[in-house]
N, C-alpha and C positions, 0 to 999 in steps of 0.2 A: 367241729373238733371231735376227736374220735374220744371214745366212754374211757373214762378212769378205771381201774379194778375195784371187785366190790369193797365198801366200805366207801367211797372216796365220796360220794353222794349223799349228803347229810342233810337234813334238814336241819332248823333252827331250833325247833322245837325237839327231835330225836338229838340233836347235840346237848340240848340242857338235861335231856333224862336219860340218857341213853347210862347203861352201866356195863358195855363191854369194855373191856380192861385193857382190849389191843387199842381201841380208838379213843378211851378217856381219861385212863390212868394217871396221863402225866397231863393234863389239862391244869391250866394253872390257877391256882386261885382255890382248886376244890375241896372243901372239905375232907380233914383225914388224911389229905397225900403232902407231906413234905417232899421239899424237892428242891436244892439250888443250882441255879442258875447261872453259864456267866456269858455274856458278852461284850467280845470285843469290838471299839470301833473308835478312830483314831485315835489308836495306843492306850484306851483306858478303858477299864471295864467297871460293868457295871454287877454288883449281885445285889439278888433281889431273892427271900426264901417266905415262902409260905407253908404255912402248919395249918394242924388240926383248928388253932386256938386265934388263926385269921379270919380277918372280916373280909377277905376279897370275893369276889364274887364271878361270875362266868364275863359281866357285863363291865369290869374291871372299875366296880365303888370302892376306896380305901378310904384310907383315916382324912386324905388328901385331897379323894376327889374324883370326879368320873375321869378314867384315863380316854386317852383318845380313841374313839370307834371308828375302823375303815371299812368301807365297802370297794369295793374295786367290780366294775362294769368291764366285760369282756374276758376272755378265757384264752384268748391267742397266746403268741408268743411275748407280748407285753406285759401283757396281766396277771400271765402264771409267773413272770419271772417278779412283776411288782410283789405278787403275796410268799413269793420265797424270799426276797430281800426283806420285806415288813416282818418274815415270821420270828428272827430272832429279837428283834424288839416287843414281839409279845414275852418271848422267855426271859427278857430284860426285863418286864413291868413296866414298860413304856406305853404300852400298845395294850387296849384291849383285846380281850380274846372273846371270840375269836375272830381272824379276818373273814370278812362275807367275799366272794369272789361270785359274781353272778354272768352264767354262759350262756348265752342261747342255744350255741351248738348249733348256729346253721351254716357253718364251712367248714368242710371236710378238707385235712393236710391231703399232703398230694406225694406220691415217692417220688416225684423228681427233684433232683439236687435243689439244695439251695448253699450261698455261704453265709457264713460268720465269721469275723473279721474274730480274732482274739481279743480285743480289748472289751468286748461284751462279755467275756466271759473270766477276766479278771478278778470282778467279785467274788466268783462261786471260785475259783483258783484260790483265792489268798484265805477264804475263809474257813480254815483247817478243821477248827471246833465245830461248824456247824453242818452236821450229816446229810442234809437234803444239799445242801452247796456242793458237796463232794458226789453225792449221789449223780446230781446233772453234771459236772465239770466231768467227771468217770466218763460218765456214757456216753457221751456227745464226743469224746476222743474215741473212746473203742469204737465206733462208731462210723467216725468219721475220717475223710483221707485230707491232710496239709497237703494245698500246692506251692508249692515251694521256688517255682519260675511261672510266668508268664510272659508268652511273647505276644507281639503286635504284627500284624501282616495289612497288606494292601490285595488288595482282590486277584492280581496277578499272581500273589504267593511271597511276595519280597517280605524281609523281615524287615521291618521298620525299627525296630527296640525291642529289649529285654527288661523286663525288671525282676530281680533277684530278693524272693521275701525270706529267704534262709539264714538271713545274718540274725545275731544274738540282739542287735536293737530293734530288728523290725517285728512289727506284730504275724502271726501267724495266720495265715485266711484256711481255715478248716470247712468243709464241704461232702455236708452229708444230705441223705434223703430229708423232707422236709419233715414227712411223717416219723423216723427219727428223733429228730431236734425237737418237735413237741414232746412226743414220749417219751423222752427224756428230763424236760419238764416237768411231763404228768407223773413221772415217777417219783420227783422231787416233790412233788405238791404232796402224793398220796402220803406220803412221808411224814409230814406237816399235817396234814388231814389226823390222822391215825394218832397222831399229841393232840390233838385239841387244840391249836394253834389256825389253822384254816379251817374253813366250812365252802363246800362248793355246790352251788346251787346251779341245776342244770336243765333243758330243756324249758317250759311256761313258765316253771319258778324261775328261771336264769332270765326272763327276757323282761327287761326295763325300758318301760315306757317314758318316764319321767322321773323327775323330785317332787315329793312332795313340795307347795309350794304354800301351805296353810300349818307348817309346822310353829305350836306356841312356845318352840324353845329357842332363842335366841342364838345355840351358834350349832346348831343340828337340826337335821330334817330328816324322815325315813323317803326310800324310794316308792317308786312307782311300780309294778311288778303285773304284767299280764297272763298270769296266771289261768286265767280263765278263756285265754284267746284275746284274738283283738277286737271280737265283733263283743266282747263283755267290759262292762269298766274296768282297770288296773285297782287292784290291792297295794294296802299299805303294807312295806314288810314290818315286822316287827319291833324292830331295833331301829332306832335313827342316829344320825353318824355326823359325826364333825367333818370327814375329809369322804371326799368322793372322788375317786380315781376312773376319770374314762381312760380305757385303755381297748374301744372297741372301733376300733379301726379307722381309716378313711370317712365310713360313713356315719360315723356317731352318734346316735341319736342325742347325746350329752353337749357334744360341739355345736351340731345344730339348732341347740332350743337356748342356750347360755350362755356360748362362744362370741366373741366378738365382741363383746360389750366395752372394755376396756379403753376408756379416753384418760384417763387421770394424766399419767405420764407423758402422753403425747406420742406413747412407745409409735415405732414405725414396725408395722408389721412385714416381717420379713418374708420376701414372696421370690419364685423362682425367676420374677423378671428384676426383679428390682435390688439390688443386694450390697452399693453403694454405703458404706457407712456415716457420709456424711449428707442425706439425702431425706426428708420426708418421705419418702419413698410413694406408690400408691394411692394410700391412703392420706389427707390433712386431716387429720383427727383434732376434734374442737378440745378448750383446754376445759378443764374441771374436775371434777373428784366421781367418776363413775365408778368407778372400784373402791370408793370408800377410804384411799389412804392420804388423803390429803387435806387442802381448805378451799376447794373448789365451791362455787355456789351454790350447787345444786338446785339450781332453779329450772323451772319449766323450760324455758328456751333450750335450754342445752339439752333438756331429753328431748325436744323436737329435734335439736342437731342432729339426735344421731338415732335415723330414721332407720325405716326395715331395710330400704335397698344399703344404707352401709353395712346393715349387720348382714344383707347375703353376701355382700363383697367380702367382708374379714371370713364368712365362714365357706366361701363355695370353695369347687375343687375346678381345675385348670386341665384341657383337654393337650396335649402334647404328641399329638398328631401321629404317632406311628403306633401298630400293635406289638405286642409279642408274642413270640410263639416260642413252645419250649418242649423239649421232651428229653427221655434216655435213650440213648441209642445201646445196642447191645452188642456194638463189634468192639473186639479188644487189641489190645496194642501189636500181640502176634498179627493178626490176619490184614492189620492196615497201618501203614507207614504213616507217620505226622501226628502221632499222638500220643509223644512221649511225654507231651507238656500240657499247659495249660495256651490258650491261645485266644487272641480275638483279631478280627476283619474288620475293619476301618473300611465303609463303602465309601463312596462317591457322590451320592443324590441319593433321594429318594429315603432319607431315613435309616436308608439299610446299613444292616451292620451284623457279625455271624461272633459266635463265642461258643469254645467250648472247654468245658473241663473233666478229666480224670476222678471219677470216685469207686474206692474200692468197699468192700462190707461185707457182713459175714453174714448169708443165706440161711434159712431157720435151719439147714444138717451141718453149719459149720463150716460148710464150702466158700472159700474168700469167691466172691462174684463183682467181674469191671464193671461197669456200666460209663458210659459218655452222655453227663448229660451237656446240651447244646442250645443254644439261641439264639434268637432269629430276632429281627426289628425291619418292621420296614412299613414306610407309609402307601398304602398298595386297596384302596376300596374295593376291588374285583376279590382276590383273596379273603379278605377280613369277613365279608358278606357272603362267602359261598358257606351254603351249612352240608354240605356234604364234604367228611372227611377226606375223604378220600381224591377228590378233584381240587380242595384245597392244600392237602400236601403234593400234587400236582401241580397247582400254582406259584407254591413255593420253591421245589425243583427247577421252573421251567425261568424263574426271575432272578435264580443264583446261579442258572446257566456255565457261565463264564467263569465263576469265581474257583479259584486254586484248591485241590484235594490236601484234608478228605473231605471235602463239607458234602458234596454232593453224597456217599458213603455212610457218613451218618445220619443225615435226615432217611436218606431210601429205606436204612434197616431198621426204622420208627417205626412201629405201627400206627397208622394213620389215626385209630380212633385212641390215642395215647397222648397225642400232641394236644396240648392244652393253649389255647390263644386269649389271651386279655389284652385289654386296652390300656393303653399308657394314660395313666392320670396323676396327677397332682394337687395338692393345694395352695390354690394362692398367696396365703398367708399363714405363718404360724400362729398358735394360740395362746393366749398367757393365762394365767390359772385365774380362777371367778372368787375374790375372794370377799368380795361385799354379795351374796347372793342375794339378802333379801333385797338389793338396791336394785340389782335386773328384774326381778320379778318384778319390782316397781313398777321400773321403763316400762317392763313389757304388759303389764297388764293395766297399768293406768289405775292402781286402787293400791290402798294401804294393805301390806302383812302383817299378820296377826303378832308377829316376833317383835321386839325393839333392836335386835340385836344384828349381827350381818350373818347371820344362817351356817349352814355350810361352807369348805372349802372345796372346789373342784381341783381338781390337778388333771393334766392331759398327757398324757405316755404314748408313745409310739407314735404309728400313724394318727392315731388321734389330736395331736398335738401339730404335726407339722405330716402330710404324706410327700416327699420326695420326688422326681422325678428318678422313676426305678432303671436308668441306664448305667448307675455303680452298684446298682443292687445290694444298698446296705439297708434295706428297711428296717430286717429283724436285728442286723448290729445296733442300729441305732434307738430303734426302742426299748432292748435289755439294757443298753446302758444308760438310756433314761432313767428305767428304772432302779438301779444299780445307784444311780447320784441321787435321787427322789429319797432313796432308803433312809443315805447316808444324810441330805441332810433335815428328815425328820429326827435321826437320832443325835445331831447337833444342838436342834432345839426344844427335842421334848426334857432335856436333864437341866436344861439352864434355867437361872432365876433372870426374871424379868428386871431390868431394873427399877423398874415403875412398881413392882410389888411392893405392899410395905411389908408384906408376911415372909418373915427371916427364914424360911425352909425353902423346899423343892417349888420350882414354879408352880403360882395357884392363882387363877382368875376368877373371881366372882363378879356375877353378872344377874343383874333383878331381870328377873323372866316375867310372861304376865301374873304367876298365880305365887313365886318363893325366888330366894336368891338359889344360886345354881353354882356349887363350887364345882370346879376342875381340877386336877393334878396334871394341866399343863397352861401355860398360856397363849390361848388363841394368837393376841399380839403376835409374839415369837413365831411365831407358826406362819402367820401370813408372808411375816417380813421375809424371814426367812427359803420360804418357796417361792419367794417373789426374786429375791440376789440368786438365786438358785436358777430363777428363769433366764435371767441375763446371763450366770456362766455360759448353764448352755445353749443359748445364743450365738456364743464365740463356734464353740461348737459346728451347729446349723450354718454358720456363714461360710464354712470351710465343705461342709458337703456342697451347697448350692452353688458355691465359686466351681468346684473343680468337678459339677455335675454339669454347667451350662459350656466349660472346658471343653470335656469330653464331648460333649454336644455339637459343639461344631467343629472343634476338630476327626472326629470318628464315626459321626452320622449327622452327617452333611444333610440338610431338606434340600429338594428340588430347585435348582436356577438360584441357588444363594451366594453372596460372595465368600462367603469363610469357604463351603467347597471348592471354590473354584482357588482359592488360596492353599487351602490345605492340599489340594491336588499337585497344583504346578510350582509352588512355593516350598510350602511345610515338609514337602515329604520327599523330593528330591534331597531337601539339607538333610533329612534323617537318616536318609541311605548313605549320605556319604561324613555324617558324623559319625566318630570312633566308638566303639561300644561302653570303651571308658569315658566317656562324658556324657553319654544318653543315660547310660544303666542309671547311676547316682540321680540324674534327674527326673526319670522315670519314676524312681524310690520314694525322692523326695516328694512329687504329685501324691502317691500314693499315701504318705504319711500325713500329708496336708489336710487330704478328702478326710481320714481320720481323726481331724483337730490337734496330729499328735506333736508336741514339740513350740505348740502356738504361746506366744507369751499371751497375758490375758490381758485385755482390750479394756480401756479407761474406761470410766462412766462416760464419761463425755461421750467417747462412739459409741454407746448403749442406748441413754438417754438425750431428749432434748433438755 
């Protein structure tokens, strides 16, 4: 991830002493600085004032109780947008302050397009009062170009279908450079940084090894931090946290050491082949209380049940057979005919399949500048394996041969070492949030935790949660508005009383730790259930990408010698040419709003759970 502007880099220690007035001024909680407060969140607000003559503190202790501590692991486009929706619930006194956000910074944004579907950016739209929301929602428009048609073509050039994203109920797909879309982000966070509300640790300090897993506090742990490399032990950071947010991608080191644990419910892990709602799916998952919210036995047998090869199953990732390749092309709509739209090619075998869209932006002298960026798929080992650029954008020319202009036109005008090629991957299973911690650590280590209590909560955002098969390319829509519904419903259940409390105020949980009781000013309880109903929403969600992701799959990138190609070829696509534009378009629309979740009534328990 590319550096934040100075200041954005704080340490833990420089946040508690620091006394510049741009970065701490309005820090909440401090000594000296009144200041209120308000935010909005479904229709009612909260104000919260602190004075000279308060007891709060940086680490959010009041009359009531430690407020909740978040750390969030990863800095991408999940992560930044998770600590700009958590940061007005520090300014609400829901949330301590400040959020840790820890980056490693070892992937660099890339200038080639990406999109965003509008519904990720909803939040930062409606939230008026809050300037970092406005800040990203600004720039990612200025920014960014709406495509507003996309059509479908056959290799020969025929237009198969239109779908029309311009109407007043369809969401908007905006498509700007990637590096863009972060910094855009990054500007929002620095924003946030500069209140006292964020803290972004970067580089050795940003790379998390682990949780602790000998923390003596019952429903918190600090992390693991390699600070000193990895050939050194990992440091404790200093603060320990109720709620741990992976938000670091695909390969998570949080997914892979606490993920998958999950048998209580019996949940079916939802996976890119299996997507049946009325189905075990995969995995038979044995019954009992592994996650702690039940009356399962918890006896020996059942943590043998569920052995290490089930926990690689819940947590590996899924190879999907074809690569991508992607660049900007730099010819503009004057000098080449067929690119007044947005488009994609629907191949035949082979995986293949071509896409391009329109992005306009303003050049650092202010010069609007086009750019095409395009994309390529296709399952081809000769290609994938050549490391010389230059012969493999040759291999790619010489295998789209045939297909209909411009496509040969804007891969030519790529520069070869520009084109960026990855491997289509996936995870087989979504992940549901860890909310008995110390009970995995159990499993996994075969010895008692020093805690009584279930440790931390994990939550998983973005790719971390669930990676996609990236042929609708909603990765980054889909993890902001993870994050986006994570906010919202932390802020449901940090203001509610429990009913199980008997203390007639603001929800408070006390809990006997090994050495004193431990009050909170929220309840743990509330907090699990609640990101637990929060996982099944969006569920409904994830079944609507992966339905209309394995869609697309065989209808528009057919593998080799399969039947749906050979259907989609001499079937599907002849009736599409010769249906009327007024009964594809609308159905086009509607796929498209599907893949979104949008319009889905919400699905029983019953399809949720067994």
């Amino acid at each position: 991830m590319q550096s934040l502007p100075l200041g954005c880099i704080i340490s833990r220690r420089c946040w508690a002493r620091t006394t510049n007035a741009a970065a701490c001024s309005t820090l909440f909680g401090l000594p000296g600085v009144h200041s209120e407060y308000r935010y909005q969140c479904q229709y009612r607000y909260f104000s919260v004032i602190s004075s000279s003559g308060g007891s709060s503190s940086g680490d959010g202790n009041n009359s009531l109780g430690e407020r909740l501590r978040v750390a969030i692991v990863g800095g991408g486009a999940a992560g930044l947008s998770t600590a700009l929706h958590l940061a007005p619930l520090v300014t609400a006194g829901l949330i301590s302050a400040p959020i840790d956000v820890y980056d490693a910074g070892e992937r660099q944004s890339s200038p080639i397009g990406v999109g965003i579907w509008s519904t990720a950016l909803y939040a930062f739209r409606d939230s008026k009062d809050v300037d970092s929301h406005q800040i990203v929602f600004n720039d990612m428009y200025r920014k960014g170009t709406l495509s507003e048609r996309v059509g479908f073509r056959s290799p020969g050039g025929d237009w198969l279908a239109e779908s029309n994203l311009a109407g007043e109920k369809t969401p908007d797909f905006l498509f700007l450079r990637e590096s863009d879309m972060l910094g855009a982000l990054q500007k929002g966070v620095h924003h946030e940084v500069q209140r006292g509300r964020v803290v972004l640790h970067t580089g050795l300090c940003g790379k998390i090894d682990s949780i602790a897993e000998d923390s003596p506090q019952p429903w918190s742990a600090p992390l693991l931090v390699l600070k000193n490399g990895t050939e050194n032990p990992p440091e404790k950071t200093e603060r320990d946290y109720h709620l741990i947010v992976a938000a670091d991608g695909m390969n998570s080191v949080i997914r892979k050491t606490y993920g998958g644990y999950v048998a209580k419910r019996r949940r079916r892990f939802l996976g890119t082949g299996a997507m049946g709602n009325e189905s075990d799916g995969p995995l038979d998952l044995p019954n009992g209380d592994i996650n702690g919210n039940g009356n399962g036995d918890n006896n020996d047998n059942l943590e043998e049940s569920w052995d290490v090869l089930n926990h690689a199953e819940a947590t590996s990732t899924q190879d999907r057979h074809y690569h991508v390749f992607r660049g900007n092309s730099p010819v503009t709509r004057d000098e080449v005919e067929g690119l007044e739209k947005a488009f994609q090619t629907w191949g035949e075998s082979g995986n293949m399949r071509f896409a391009t869209v329109p992005m306009e932006f303003s050049s650092a002298g202010g010069k609007k500048e086009e750019l095409h960026t395009w994309f390529i798929t296709i399952d081809d080992e000769k290609s994938s394996s050549e490391q010389d650029p230059e012969k493999r954008k040759a291999m790619l020319l010489e295998a789209f041969r045939d297909w209909h202009d411009p496509i040969r036109r804007l891969v030519e005008a790529t520069p070869a070492d520009e084109i960026l090629m990855e491997r289509a991957m996936a995870h087989k299973h979504s992940c549901e949030p860890v909310v008995n911690f110390n009970r995995v650590v159990h499993m996994i280590r075969r010895k008692p935790v020093p805690a009584n209590g279930k440790g931390p909560v994990i939550q998983f955002v973005g790719d971390s949660f669930m990676t996609v098969d990236p042929i609708l390319a909603q990765g980054f829509t889909f993890g902001m508005e993870g994050a986006a519904a994570m906010a919202q419903s932390l802020a449901n259940c940090l203001e509610k009383k429990n009913p199980e409390d008997s203390d007639g105020g603001r929800s408070i949980d006390y809990s006997l730790s090994n050495h004193h009781q431990k009050q909170l000013a929220f309840s743990p309880h509330l907090l699990r259930k609640e990101l637990l109903d929060r996982h099944d929403r969006r569920l409904n969600r994830l079944i609507c990408l992966l339905r209309s992701s394995e869609l697309v799959q065989a209808l528009g990138q057919p593998t080799k010698g399969s039947i749906s190609g050979w259907i989609s070829r001499y079937i599907i696509r002849p009736a599409m040419r010769l249906t009327p534009d007024f009964i594809k378009t609308p159905i086009f629309n509607r796929v498209m709003e599907y893949s979104l979740g949008l319009g889905l009534h919400t699905h029983s328990a019953a399809t949720i759970r067994k």
